[in-house]
C-alpha positions as CSV (number, residue, x, y, z in Angstrom):
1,X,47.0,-51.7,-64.7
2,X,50.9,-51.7,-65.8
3,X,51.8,-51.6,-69.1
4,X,53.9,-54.9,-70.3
5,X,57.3,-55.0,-71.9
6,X,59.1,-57.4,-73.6
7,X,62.5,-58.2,-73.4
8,X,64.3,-59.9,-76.4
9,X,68.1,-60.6,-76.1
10,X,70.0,-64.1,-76.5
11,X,72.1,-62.8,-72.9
12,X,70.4,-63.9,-70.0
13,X,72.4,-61.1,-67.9
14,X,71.2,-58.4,-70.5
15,X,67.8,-60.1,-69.9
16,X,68.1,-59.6,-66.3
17,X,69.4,-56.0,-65.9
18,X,66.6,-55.1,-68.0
19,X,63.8,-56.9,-66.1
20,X,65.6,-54.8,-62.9
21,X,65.4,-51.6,-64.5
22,X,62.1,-51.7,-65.9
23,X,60.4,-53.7,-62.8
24,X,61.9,-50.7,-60.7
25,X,59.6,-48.7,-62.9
26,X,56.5,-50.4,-61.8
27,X,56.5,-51.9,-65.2
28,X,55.4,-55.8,-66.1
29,X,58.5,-57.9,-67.7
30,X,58.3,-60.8,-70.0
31,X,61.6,-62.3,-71.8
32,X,62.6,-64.1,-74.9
33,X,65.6,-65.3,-76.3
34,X,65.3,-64.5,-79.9
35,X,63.2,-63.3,-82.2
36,X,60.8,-66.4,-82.8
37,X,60.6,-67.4,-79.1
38,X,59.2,-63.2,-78.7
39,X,56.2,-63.8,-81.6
40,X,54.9,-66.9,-79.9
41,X,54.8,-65.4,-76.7
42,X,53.1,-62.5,-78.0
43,X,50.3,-65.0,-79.6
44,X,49.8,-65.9,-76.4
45,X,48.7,-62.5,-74.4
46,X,48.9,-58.7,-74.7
47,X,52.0,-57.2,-75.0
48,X,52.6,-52.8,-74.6
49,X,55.7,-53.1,-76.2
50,X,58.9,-55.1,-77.5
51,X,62.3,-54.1,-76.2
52,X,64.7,-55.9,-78.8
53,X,68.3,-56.7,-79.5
54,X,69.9,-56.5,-82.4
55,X,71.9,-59.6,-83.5
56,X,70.3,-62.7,-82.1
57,X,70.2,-66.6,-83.3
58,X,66.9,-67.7,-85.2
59,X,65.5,-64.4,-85.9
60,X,67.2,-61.0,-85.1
61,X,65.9,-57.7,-84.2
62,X,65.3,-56.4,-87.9
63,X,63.3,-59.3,-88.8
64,X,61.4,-59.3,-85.7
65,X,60.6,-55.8,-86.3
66,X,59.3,-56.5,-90.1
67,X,57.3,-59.0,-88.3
68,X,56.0,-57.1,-86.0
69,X,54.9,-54.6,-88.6
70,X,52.8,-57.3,-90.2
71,X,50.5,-58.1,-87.7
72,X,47.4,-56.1,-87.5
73,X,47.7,-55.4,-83.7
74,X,52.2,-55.8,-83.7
75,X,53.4,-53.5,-80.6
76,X,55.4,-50.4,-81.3
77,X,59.2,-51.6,-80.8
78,X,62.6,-50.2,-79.2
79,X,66.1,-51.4,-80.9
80,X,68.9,-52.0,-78.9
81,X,72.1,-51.3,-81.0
82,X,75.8,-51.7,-80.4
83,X,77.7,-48.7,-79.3
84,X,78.8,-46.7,-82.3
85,X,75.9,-48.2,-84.7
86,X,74.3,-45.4,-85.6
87,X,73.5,-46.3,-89.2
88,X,72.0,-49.4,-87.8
89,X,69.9,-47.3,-85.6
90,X,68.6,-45.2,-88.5
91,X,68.0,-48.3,-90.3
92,X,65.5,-49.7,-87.3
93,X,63.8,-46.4,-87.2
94,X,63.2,-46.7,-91.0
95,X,61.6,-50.3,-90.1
96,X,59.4,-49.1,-87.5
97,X,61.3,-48.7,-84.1
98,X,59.5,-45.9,-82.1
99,X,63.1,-45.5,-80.4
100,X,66.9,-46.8,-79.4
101,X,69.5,-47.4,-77.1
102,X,72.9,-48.7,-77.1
103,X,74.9,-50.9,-75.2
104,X,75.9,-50.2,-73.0
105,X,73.1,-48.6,-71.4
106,X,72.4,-46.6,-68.9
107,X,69.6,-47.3,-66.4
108,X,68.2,-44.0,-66.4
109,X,68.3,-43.4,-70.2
110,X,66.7,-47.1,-70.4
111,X,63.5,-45.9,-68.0
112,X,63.0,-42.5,-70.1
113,X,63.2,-43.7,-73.4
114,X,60.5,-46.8,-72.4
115,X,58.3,-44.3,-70.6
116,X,58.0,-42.3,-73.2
117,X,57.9,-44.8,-75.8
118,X,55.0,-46.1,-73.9
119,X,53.4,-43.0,-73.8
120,X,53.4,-42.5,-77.8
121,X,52.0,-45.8,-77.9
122,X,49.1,-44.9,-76.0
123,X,48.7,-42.1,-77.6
124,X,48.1,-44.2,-80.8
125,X,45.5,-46.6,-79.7
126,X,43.6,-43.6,-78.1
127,X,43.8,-41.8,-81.4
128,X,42.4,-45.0,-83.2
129,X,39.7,-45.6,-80.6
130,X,38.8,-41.5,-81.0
131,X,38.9,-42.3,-84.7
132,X,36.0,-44.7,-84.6
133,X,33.8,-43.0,-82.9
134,X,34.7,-40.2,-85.3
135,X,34.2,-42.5,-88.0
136,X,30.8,-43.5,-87.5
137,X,29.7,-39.9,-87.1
138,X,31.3,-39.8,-90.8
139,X,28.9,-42.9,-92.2
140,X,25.7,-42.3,-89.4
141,X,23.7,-39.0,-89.2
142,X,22.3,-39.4,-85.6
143,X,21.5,-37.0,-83.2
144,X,19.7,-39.2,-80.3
145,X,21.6,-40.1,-77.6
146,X,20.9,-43.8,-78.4
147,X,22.9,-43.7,-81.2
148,X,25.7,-41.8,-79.1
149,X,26.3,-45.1,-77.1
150,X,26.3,-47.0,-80.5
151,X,29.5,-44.8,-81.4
152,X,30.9,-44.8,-77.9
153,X,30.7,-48.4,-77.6
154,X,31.8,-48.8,-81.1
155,X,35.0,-46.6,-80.2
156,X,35.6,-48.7,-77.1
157,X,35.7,-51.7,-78.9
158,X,37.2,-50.9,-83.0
159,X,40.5,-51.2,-81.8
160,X,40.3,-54.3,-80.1
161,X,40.9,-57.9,-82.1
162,X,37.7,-59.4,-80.8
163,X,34.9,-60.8,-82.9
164,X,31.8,-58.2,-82.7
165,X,28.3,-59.0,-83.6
166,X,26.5,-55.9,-84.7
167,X,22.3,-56.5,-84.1
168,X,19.3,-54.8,-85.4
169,X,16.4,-54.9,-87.3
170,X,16.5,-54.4,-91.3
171,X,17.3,-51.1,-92.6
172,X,19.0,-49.9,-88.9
173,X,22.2,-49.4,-90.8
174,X,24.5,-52.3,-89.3
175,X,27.0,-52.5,-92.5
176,X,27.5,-49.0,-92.0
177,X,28.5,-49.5,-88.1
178,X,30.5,-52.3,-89.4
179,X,32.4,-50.2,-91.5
180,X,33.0,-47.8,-89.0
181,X,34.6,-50.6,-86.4
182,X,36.9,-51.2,-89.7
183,X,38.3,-47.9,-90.2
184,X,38.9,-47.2,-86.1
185,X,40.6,-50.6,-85.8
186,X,43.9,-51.7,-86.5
187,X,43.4,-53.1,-89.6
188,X,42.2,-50.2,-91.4
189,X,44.6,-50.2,-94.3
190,X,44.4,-54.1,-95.1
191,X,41.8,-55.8,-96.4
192,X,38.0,-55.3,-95.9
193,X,35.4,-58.0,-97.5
194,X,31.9,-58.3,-97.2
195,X,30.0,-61.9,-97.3
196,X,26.0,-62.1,-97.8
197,X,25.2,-65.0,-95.9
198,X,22.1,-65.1,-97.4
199,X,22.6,-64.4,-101.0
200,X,24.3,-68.3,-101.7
201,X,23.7,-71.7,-101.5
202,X,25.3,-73.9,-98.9
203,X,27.4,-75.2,-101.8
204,X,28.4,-72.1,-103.0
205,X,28.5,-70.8,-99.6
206,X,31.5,-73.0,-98.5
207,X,33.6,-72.4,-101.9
208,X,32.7,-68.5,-102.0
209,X,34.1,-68.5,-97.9
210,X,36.7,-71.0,-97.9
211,X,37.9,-71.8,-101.4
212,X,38.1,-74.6,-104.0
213,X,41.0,-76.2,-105.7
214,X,40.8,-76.6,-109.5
215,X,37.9,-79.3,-110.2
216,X,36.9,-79.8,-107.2
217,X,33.3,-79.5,-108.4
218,X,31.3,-79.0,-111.3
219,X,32.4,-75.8,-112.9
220,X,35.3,-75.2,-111.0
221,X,37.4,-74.4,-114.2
222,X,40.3,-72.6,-111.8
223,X,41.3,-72.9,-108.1
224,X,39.9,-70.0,-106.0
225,X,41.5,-68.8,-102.5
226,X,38.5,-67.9,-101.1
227,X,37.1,-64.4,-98.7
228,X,38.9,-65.8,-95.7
229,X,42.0,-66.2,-97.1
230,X,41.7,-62.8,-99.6
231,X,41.1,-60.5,-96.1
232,X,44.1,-62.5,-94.7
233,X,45.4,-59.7,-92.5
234,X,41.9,-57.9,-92.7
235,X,38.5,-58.1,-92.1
236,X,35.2,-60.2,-93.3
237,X,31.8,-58.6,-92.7
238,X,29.7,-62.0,-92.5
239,X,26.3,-60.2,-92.9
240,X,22.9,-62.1,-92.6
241,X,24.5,-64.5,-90.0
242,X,21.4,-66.0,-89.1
243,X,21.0,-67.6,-92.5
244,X,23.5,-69.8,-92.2
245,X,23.3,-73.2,-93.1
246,X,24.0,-75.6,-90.2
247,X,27.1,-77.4,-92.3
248,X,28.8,-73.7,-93.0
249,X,28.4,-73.2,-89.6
250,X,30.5,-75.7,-88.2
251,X,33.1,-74.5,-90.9
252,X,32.9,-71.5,-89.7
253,X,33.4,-72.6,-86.1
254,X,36.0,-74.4,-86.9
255,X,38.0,-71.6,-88.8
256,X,36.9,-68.9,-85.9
257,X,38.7,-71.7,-83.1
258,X,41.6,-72.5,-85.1
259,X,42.5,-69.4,-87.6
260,X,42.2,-72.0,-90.1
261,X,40.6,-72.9,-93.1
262,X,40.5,-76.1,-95.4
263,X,39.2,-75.3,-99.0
264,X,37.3,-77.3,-101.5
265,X,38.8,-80.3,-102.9
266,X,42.0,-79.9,-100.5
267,X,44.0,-82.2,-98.1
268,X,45.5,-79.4,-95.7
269,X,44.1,-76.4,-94.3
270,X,46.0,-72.7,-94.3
271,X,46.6,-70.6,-91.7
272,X,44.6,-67.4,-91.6
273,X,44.6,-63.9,-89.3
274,X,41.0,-62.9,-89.9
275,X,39.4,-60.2,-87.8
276,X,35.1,-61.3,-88.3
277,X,32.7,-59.1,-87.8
278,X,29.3,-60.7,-88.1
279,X,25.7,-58.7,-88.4
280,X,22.4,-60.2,-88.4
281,X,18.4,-58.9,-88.0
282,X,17.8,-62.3,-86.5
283,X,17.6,-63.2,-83.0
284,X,20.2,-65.3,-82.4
285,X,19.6,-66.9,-78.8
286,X,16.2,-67.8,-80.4
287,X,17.4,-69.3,-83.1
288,X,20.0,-71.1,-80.5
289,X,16.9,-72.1,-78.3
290,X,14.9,-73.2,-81.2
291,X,17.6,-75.6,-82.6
292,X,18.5,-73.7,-86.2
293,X,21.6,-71.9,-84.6
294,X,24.9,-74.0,-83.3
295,X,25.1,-72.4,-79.5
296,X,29.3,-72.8,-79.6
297,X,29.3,-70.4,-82.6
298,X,26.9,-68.0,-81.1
299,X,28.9,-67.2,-78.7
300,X,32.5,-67.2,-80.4
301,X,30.9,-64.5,-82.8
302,X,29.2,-62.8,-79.6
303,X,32.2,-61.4,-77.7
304,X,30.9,-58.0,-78.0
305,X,27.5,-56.9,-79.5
306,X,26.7,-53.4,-81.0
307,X,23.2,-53.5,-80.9
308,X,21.3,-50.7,-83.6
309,X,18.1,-49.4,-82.2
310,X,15.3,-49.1,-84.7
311,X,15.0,-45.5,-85.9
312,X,11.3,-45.6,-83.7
313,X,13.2,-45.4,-80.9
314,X,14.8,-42.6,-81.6
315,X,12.8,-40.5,-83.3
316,X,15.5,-37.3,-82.6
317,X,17.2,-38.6,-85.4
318,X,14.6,-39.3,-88.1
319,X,14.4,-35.0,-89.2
320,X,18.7,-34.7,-89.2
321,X,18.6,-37.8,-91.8
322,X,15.4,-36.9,-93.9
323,X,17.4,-33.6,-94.2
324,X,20.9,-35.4,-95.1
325,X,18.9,-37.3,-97.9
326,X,17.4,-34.4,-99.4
327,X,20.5,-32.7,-99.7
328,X,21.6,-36.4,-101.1
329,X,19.1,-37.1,-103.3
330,X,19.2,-33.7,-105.3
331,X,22.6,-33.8,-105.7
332,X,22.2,-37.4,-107.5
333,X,19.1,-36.4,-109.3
334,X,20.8,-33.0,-110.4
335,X,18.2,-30.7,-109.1
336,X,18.2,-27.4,-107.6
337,X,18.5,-27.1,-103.7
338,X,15.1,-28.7,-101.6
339,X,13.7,-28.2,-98.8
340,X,11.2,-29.9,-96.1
341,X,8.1,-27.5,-95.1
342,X,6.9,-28.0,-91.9
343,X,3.9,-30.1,-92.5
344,X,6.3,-32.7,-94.7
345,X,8.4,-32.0,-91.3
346,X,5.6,-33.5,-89.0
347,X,4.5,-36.4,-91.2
348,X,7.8,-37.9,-90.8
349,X,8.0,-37.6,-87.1
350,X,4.1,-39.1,-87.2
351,X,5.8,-41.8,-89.5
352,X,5.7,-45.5,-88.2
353,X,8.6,-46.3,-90.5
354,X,8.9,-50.0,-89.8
355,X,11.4,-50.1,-92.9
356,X,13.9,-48.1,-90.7
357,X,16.4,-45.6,-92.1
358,X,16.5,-47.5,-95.2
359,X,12.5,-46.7,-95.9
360,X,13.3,-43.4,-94.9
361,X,16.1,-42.9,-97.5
362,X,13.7,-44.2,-100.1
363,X,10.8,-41.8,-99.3
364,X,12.8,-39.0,-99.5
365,X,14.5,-40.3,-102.7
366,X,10.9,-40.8,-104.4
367,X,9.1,-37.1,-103.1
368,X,12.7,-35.2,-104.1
369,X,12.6,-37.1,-107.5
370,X,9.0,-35.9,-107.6
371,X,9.6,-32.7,-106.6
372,X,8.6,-29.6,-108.8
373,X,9.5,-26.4,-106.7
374,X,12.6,-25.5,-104.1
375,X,9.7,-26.8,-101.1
376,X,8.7,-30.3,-100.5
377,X,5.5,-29.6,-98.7
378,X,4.4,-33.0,-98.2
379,X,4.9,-36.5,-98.2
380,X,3.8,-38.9,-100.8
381,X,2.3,-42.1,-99.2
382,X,3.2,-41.9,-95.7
383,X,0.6,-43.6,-93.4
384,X,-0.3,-41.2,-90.2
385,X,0.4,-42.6,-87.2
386,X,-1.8,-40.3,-84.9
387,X,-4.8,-41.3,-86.4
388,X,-4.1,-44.1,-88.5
389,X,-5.1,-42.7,-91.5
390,X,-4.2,-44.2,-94.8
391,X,-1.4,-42.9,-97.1
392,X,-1.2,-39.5,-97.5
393,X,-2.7,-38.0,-100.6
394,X,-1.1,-35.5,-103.2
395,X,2.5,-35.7,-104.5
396,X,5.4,-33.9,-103.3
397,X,4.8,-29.9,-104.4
398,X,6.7,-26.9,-104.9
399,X,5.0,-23.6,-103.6
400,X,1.9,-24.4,-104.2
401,X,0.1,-26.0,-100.9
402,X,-2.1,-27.9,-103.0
403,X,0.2,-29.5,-104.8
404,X,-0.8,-28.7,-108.1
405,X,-1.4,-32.1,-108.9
406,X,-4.0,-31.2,-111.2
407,X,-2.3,-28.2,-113.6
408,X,-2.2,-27.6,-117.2
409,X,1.8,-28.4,-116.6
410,X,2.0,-31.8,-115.0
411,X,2.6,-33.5,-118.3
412,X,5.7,-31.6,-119.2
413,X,7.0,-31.7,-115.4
414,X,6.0,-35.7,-114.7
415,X,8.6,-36.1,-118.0
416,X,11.5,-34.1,-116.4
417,X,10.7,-35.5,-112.8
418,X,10.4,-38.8,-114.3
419,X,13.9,-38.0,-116.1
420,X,15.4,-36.9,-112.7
421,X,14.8,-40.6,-111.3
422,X,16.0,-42.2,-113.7
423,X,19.5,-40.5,-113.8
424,X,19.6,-40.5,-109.8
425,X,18.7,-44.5,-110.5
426,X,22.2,-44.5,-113.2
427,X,23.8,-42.9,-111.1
428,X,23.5,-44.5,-107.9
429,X,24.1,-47.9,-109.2
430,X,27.1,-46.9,-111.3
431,X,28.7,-45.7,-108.2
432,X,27.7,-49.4,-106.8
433,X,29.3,-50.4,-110.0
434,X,33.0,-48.9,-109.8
435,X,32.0,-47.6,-113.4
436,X,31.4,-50.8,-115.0
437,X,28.9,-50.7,-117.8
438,X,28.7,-54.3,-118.5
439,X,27.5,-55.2,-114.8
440,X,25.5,-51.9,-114.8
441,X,24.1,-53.0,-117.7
442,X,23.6,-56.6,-116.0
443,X,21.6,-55.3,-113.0
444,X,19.4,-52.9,-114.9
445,X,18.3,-56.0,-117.5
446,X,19.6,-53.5,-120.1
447,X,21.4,-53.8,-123.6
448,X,24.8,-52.3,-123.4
449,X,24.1,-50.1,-126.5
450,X,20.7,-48.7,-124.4
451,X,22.6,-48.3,-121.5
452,X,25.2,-46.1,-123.4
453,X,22.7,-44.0,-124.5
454,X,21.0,-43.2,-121.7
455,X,24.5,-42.3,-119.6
456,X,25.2,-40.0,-122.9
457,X,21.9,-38.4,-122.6
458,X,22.5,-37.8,-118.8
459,X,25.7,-36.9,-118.8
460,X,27.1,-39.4,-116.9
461,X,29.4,-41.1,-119.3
């Protein structure tokens, strides 16, 4: 496919000596005028890069370039200078020009410079593609060539500005496949929100997405802009799609259709550039069959689906994650270095594990916790799937294969082990904090004074 240029220059015969040149190239052509007429036709299609002039009516070439820089997805941008303006040149190349030429130019210097212009440009989106499949290597342990496709289709797709709808049971990791579309896209370094569908009332809902003006309802003491307009430039996670209410959905259809939103209690609504990524453990064209799920927004968040297999269908992966949350889990807990014996080894590939990674995660967490010795050689209250036996018997043990459950020591070591959960449990939702002890102290139902203490006596203060 050939890449597309665009021409921006207030002389129609500059216009035209440049659509020669570059056409002769085997290269697609579109022109503006000036500077404004450029950024509406680049709202209407994909553009490989912006060939501007300098001085031009309505907007000239340095604005267009700073506005070009502000768009998530903006092409890469060549400055076409006066003779003798080098300054000006440097000054383009400070604001983002990949390149320049002067007037007037030369037909061959024009071809080489685009051409290679191009080529860096390419360069970049393959980099950021690369990067997000990177990425979710970074936030996934997988080994099963299920998941592969995940991160190949996730790298095919982070860079593009297209609504994805990421699918999968509870627990598959879909936020974390989220995140990594975020950091491979384009809009890595602006803004990145996360809304729980599912986690507000339809009341709240609308204000928490949308906004409120001041008073617009009881209790709202002070205006709010709302996620929408706070990731302006960004991205929203809307997670737990599914549980939508049918009003917030037509909201939401409304602001996907129209980049706009309304708050609260106001007359006009307010532009937004929002990249949406929705995720949901529903099945949506059920829900669209059965009547509880508007078909029209279905489909506007379903341009591309990333579906997450449940980790029972691909088991290659379940013995590379038990072993990245062991290593995890005694790091948080502050415990020497553990390890998974064989046996604990073949009860978690027996495992039925309908919880997904996130059960898995949590067993580990509770046998490492448990833990007395540098081998974990079993696991606590896994149900057999060979046999169907019932939950396996015995804690997590050191060297001894029996477990020891039943020595002279288990008082003193049920104190530390119990110890070791507890700071792992600090810990961990500290972290989730951002070091805030009055909503640590919020979620834990503890007084501030007790929570003090007990990040004192752990050392986590």
């Amino acid at each position: 496919m050939s890449p597309t240029v665009l021409v921006v220059d207030d002389e129609p015969a500059v216009r035209f000596t440049l659509r020669a040149i570059l056409e002769d190239e085997g290269i697609a052509v579109l022109e503006a005028g000036d500077g404004q007429r450029a950024l509406e036709l680049l709202d209407q299609g994909a553009v490989d890069l912006v060939l501007t002039d300098l001085t031009m009516p309505v907007m000239d070439g340095l604005t267009l370039l700073a506005r070009l820089r502000e768009r998530p997805q903006g092409p890469p941008a060549i400055m076409v200078t006066a003779n003798g303006s080098e300054r000006t040149a440097v000054e383009a190349m400070k604001r983002g020009a990949l390149d320049y030429f002067a007037k007037p130019f030369d037909a061959d210097e024009v071809a080489r410079v685009v051409h290679r212009s191009l080529g860096t440009a390419a360069l970049v989106r393959d980099n950021q593609r690369l990067r997000a499949g990177l990425q979710l290597g970074q936030t996934m342990v997988f080994a099963s060539d299920a998941m592969q496709r995940v991160a190949e289709r996730v790298e095919r797709v982070a860079d593009k500005d297209i609504t994805v709808l990421v699918t999968g049971e509870s627990g598959t990791g879909k936020e974390l496949v989220a995140r990594a579309l975020v950091r491979g896209s384009t809009r890595a370094t602006r803004p990145y929100l996360r809304f729980n569908c599912a986690a507000v009332t339809m009341e709240l809902a609308e204000a928490e997405l949308f906004g409120h003006a001041r008073g617009a309802f009881t209790g709202a003491a002070r205006s709010r802009p709302g996620l929408f307009r706070e990731a302006d430039g960004g991205t929203l996670l809307l997670d737990e799609l599914g549980e939508l209410s049918p009003a917030i959905q037509a909201s939401l259809l409304r602001v996907l259709q129209e980049g706009e939103v309304r708050p609260v209690g106001e007359e006009h609504p307010l532009r937004v550039d929002v990249r949406v990524i929705a995720a949901t453990n529903r099945d949506l064209r059920r829900e669209v069959a059965e009547g509880r799920f508007r078909e029209d927004l279905f489909y506007r968040v379903n341009v591309v689906e990333v579906h997450v297999p449940p980790l029972r269908e691909r088991p290659e992966d379940i013995l590379p994650l038990a072993e990245h949350f062991v290593g995890r889990s005694c790091e948080r807990f502050g415990l020497e270095e553990r390890r998974l014996s064989q046996h604990a080894r073949d009860q978690l590939l027996a495992g039925r594990w309908p919880g997904n990674v996130r059960e898995l995660e949590h067993a580990i967490e509770r046998v490492v916790a448990l833990s007395t010795g540098p081998v974990i050689e079993r696991m606590d209250g896994l149900a057999e799937s060979g046999d169907g036996a019932g939950a396996a018997s015995g804690a997590a043990s050191g060297n001894d294969a029996s477990g020891g459950a039943g020595s002279s020591d288990a008082t003193g070591g049920l104190r530390e082990r119990v110890a070791a959960f507890e700071r792992g449990i600090l810990a961990a939702e500290l972290e989730a904090c951002g070091g805030n002890h009055s909503e640590l102290a919020r979620r834990l139902g503890l007084s501030r004074t007790t929570l003090l203490d007990k990040l004192e006596r752990y050392g986590l203060r």
